[in-house]
C-alpha positions as CSV (number, residue, x, y, z in Angstrom):
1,X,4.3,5.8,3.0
2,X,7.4,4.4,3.2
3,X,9.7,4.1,-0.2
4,X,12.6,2.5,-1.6
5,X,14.9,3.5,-4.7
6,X,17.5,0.6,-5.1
7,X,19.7,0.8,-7.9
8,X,19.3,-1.7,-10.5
9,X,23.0,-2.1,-11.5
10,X,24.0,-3.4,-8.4
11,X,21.1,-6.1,-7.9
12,X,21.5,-7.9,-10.9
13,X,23.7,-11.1,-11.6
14,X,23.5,-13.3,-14.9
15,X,19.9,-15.0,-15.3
16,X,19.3,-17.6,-17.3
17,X,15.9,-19.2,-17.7
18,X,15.2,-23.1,-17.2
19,X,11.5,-24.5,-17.7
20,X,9.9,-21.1,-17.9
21,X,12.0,-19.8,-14.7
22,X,13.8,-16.6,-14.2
23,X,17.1,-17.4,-12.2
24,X,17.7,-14.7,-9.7
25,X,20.5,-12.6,-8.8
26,X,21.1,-12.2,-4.6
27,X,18.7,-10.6,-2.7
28,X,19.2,-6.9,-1.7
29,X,17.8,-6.0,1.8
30,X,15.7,-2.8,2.7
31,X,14.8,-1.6,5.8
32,X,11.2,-0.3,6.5
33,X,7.2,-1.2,6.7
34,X,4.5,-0.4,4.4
35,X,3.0,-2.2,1.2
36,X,5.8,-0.7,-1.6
37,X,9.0,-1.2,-2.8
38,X,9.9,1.1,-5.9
39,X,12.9,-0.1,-8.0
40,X,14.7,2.6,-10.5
41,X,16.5,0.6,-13.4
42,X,18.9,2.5,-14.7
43,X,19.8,2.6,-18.2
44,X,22.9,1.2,-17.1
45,X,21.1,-2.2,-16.2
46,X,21.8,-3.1,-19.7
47,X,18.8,-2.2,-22.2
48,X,15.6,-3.0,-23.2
49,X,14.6,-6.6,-22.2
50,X,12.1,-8.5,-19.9
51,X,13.0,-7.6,-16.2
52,X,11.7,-10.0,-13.3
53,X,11.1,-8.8,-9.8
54,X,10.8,-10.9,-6.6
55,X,10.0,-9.5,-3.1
56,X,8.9,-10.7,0.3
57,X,9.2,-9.3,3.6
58,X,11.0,-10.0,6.4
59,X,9.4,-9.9,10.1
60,X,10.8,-10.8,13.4
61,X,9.5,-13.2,15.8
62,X,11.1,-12.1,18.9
63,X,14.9,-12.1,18.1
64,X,14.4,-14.5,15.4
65,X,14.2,-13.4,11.4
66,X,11.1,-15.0,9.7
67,X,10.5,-14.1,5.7
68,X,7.5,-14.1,4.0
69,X,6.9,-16.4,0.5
70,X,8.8,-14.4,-2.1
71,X,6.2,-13.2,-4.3
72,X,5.2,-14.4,-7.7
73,X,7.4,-12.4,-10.9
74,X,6.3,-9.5,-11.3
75,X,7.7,-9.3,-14.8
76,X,7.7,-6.6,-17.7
77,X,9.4,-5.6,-21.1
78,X,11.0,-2.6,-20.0
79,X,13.4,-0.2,-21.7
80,X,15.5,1.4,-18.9
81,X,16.0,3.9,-17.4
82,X,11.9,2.9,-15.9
83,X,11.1,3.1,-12.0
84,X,8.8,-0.5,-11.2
85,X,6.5,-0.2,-8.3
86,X,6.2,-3.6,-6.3
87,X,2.9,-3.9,-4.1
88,X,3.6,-6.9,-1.5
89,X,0.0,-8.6,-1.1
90,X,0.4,-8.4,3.3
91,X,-2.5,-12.0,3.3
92,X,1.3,-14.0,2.8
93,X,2.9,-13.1,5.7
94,X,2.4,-15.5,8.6
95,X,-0.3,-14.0,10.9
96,X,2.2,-16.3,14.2
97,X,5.3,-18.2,14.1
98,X,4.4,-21.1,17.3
99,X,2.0,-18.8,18.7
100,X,4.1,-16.0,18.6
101,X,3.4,-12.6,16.5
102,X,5.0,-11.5,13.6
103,X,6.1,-8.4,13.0
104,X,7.5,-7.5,9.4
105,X,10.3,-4.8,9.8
106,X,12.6,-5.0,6.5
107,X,11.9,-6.2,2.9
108,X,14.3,-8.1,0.1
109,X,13.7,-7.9,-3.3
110,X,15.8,-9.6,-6.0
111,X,16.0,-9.3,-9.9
112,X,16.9,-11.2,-12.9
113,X,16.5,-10.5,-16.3
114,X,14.6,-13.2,-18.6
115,X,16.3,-13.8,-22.0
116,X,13.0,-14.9,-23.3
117,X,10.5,-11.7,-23.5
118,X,7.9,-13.6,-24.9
119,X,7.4,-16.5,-21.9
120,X,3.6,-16.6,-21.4
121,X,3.7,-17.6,-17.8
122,X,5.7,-14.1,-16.4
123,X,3.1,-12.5,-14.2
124,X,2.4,-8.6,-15.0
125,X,3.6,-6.2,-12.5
126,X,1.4,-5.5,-9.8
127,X,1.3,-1.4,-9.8
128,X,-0.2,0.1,-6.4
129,X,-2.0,3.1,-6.2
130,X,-3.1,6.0,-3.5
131,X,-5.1,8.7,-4.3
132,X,-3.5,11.7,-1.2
133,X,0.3,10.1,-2.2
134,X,2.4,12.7,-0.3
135,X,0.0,15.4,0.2
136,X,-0.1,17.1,3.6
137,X,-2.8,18.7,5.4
138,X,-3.2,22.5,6.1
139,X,-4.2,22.3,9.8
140,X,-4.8,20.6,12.8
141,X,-8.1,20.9,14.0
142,X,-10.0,19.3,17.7
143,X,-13.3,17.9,18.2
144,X,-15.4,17.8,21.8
145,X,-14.9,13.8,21.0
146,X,-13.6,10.8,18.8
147,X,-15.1,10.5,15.4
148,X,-15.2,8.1,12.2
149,X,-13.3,10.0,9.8
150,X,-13.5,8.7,6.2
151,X,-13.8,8.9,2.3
152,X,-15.8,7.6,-0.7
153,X,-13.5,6.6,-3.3
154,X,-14.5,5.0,-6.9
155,X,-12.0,2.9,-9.0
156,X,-11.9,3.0,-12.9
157,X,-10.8,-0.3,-12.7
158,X,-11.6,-3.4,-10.5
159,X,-8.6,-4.7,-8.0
160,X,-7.7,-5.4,-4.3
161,X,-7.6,-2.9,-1.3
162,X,-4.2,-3.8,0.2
163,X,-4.0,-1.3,2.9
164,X,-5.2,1.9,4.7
165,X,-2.9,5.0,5.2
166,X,-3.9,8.2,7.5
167,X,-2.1,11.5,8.1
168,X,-1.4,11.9,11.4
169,X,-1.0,15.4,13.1
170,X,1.8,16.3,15.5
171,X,-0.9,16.5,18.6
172,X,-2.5,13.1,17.5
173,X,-2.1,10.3,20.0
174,X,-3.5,7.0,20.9
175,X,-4.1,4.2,18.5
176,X,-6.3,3.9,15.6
177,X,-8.4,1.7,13.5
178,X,-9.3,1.6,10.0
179,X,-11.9,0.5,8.1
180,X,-13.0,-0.7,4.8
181,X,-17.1,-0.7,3.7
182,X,-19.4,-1.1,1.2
183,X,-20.9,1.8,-0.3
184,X,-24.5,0.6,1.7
185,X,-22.8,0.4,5.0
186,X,-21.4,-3.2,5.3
187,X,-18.2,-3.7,7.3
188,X,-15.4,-5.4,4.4
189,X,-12.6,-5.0,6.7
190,X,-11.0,-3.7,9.8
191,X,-7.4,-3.3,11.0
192,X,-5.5,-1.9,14.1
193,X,-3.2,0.8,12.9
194,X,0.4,-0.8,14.5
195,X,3.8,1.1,15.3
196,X,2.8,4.6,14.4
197,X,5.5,7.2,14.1
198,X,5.1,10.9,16.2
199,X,3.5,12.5,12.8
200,X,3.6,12.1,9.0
201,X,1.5,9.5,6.9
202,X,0.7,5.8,8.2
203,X,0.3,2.8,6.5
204,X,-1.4,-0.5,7.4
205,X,-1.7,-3.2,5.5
206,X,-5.4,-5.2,5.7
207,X,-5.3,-9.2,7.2
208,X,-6.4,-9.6,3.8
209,X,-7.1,-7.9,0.9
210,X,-10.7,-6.4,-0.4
211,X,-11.7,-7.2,-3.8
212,X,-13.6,-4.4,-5.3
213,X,-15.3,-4.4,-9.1
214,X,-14.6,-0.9,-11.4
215,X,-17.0,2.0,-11.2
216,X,-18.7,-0.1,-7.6
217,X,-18.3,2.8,-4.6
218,X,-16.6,2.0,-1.2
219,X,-15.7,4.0,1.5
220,X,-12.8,3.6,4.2
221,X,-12.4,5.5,7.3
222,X,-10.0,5.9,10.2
223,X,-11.0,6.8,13.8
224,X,-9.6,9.6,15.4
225,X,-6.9,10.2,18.2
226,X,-8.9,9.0,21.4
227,X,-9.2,13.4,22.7
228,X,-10.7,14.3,19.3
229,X,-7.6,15.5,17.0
230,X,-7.1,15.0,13.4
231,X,-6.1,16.9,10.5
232,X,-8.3,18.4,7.5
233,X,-7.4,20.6,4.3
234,X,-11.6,22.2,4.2
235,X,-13.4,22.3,0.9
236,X,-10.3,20.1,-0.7
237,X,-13.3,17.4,-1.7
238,X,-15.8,19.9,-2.8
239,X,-15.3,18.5,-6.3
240,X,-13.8,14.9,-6.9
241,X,-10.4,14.5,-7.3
242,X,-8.9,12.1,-9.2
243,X,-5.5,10.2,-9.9
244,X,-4.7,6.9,-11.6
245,X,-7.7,4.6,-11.0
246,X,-9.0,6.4,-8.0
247,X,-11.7,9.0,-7.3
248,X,-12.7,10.6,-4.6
249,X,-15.8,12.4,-4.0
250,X,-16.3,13.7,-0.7
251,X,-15.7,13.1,2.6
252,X,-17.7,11.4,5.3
253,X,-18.2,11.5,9.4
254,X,-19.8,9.9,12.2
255,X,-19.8,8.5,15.4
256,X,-16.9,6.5,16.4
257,X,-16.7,2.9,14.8
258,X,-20.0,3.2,12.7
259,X,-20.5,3.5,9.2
260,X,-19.6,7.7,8.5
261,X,-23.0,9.1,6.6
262,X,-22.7,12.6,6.9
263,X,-21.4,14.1,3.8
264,X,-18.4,16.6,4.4
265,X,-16.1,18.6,1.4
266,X,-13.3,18.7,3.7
267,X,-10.5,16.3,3.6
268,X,-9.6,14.4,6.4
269,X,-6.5,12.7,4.7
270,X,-7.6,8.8,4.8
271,X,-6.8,6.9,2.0
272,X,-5.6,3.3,0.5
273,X,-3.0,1.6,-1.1
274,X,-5.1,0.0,-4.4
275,X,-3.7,-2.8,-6.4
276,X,-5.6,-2.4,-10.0
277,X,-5.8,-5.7,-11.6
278,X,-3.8,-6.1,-15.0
């Protein structure tokens, strides 16, 4: 997953706030894809107060720069020095600018600080979480054919399904899809993995997000490479495992693009970005 850790101290300008409004200092640009931005204030930003974050992404339309809607505040009473993750909800970028595609390459975020802690129409921040963060496989491994790869997962708390992240192995090619159902089988979402890099963790975000209600099962799963590769740590989901919100407890397979029903403890390293609601 692609991350970002901007300094504070340099983002912010004075903010005042007019009418329940935050006024924000300029924008600071980042370079890169995924669903996060995380923002370190420092305890140089200037104390404990209520901090106001804005981001949107920024795609390209050919040679042309198109932005996103900045985002609602995602605003907190924070005593610094604090790291804020920022989850950008991927249903407000424009799907086509005249027909055209968009294709989000960079983000901005910008920050203001809200003399008035108390204001009750601040929005809470909007935390994301993935259960595999940075974990890497132990091997590589090859099947006769493609398969459904997947996991069940289980969240403590109800909240949206933003995206769907893989690990990719260095022999992986070919593109993949991903795939969001319910824990009886029913199809909630599906997405084309885009701009993959050689190796490492991918990330794509869903057309639009899934809602799903705490302690309610789903499952996701990605395909494999087209000749059968993937990656697997086996017996890593012999028991659950559990961080933040998530849970998961076990792995699935089956045949390519179908719902995976056979029960596997190995992990295959497919996983979700989760936005838990406040």
């Amino acid at each position: 997953m692609a991350r970002w850790l901007p300094t504070i101290a340099a983002l912010l300008l004075p903010a005042t706030q007019v009418s329940g409004q935050v006024q924000y200092g300029a924008a600071t640009r980042y370079e890169g894809r995924g669903t996060e931005v995380k923002v370190s204030v420092p305890a140089s930003a200037g104390g404990a107060g209520t901090y106001c974050f804005q981001v949107r992404a920024i795609g390209r339309v050919d040679q042309t720069e198109v932005p996103s809607p900045w985002s609602v505040p995602h605003c907190a009473r924070l005593t610094p020095p604090v790291t804020v993750t920022l989850a950008w909800d991927a249903s407000s970028a424009p799907p086509s600018v005249g027909g055209r595609s968009w294709v989000h390459s960079a983000y901005e975020v910008r920050v203001g600080l809200a003399p008035d802690p108390t204001a009750s129409d601040l929005a809470a921040p909007k935390i994301s979480e993935s259960l595999f963060a940075d974990s890497n496989p132990k091997q590589d491994y090859k099947e006769a054919k493609a398969y459904e790869l997947g996991a069940r997962f289980v969240s403590t708390r109800s909240g949206r399904i933003v995206a769907l992240r893989f690990f990719k192995g260095a022999n992986e090619a070919g593109r993949r899809t991903g795939r969001v159902w319910s824990a009886a089988g029913q199809l909630l979402a599906e997405v084309a993995f885009e701009t993959e890099t050689p190796s490492g963790w991918q990330e794509q975000s869903l057309p639009k997000p899934v809602t799903v209600k705490a302690a309610t099962r789903f499952v996701i799963s990605v395909s494999t490479d087209p000749n059968g590769y993937y990656v697997v740590t086996p017996d890593d989901l012999r028991r659950p495992v559990e961080r933040g919100n998530l849970r998961a407890d076990g792995a699935v397979i089956g045949p390519l693009g179908t719902f995976p029903r056979s029960r596997r403890p190995d992990n295959f390293f497919r996983d979700v970005v989760f936005v838990p609601d406040p």
